[in-house]
N, C-alpha and C positions, 0 to 999 in steps of 0.2 A: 322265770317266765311270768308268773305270777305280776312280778312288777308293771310287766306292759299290758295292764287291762286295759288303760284306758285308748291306747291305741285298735284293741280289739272290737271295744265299743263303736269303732265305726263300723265296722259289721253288725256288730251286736248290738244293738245299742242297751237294749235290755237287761241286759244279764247282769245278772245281781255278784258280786263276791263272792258267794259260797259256792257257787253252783260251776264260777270258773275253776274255785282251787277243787274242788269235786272231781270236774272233767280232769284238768291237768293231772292230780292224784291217778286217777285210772287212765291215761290214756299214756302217761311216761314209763311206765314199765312194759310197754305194746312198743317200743320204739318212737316213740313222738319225741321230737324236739322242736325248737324254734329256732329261726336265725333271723338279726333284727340290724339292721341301720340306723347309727344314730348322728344328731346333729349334738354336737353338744353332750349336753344331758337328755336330750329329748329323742324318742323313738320314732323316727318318721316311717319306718318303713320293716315290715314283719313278715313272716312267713313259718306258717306252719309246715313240716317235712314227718314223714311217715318211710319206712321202708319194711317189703316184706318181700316172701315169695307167693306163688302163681302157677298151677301148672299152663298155665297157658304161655306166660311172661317171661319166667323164671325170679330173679332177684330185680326185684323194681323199685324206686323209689315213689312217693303220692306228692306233692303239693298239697297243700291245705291252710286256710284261711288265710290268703293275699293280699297283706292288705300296703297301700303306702297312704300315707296321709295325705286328705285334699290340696293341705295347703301346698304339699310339695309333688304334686305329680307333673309327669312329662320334665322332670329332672335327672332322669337315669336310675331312678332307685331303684324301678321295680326290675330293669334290665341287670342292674348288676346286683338284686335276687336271684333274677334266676339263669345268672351266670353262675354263682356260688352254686348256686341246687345243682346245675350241669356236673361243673366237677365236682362236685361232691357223691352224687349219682355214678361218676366215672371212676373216682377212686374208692369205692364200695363194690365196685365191679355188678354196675345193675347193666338191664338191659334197654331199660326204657324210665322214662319221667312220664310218669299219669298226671291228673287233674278233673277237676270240676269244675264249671262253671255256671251259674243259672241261665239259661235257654235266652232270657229278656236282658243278659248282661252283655251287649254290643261293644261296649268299650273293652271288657276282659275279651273277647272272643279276639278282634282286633290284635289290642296287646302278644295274646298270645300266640295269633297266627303270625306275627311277627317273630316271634321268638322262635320261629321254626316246629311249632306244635299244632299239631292235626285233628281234627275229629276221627276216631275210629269208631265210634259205635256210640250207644243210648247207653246213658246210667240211670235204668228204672227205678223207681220208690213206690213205696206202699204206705203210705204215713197212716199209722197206728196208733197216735196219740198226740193229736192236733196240740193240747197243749202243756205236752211235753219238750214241744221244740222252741229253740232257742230263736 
């Protein structure tokens, strides 16, 4: 995982080395993986996956950090992401696929309302430590 920072950097663009192998260190033993598309040698297209339970959900999977690279969007990538997540989701026996997305992010909202994904409610924050975030 580790390998594909620099595709994360387009999210992040900040984040320094240590502080991703840090995250990935504490966040792979919670269930975190990644699944990634590549051309070649090169990673156009990532996605971070979570699964947990819920009593509200039961067994869910998360989406997390979406990303495909500029150069290659509206090529199917990020569609046959999250086909992958679907059955993957489906052969984990979850009951649902969550996500996030930033409120000002029009094109993921789009994207994802195509993908047959809904808004059901507000994902509040209380940010605690301006600069602690990435």
């Amino acid at each position: 995982m580790y390998a594909q920072i620099e595709i994360i950097r387009h999210l992040y663009p900040n984040i320094s080395d240590e502080k991703y192998k840090f995250y990935l260190e504490a966040m792979i033993p919670h269930n975190y993986t990644q699944v990634a598309v590549f051309e070649g040698d090169e990673c156009i297209g990532l996605t971070g996956l979570w699964y947990g339970i819920k009593l509200w959900s039961g067994k869910y999977m998360e989406i997390d950090n979406f990303i495909v690279h500029p150069d290659h969007r509206s090529k199917g990538i990020g569609k046959m992401l999250t086909d992958y997540v679907n059955q993957k989701a489906i052969d984990l026996g979850c009951t649902m696929i969550v996500l996030d997305a930033f409120t000002g992010n029009f094109t993921a909202h789009r994207f994802y309302y195509n993908q047959g994904y809904n808004p059901r409610g507000f994902h509040f924050i209380k940010t605690l430590n301006e600069d602690g975030l990435t």
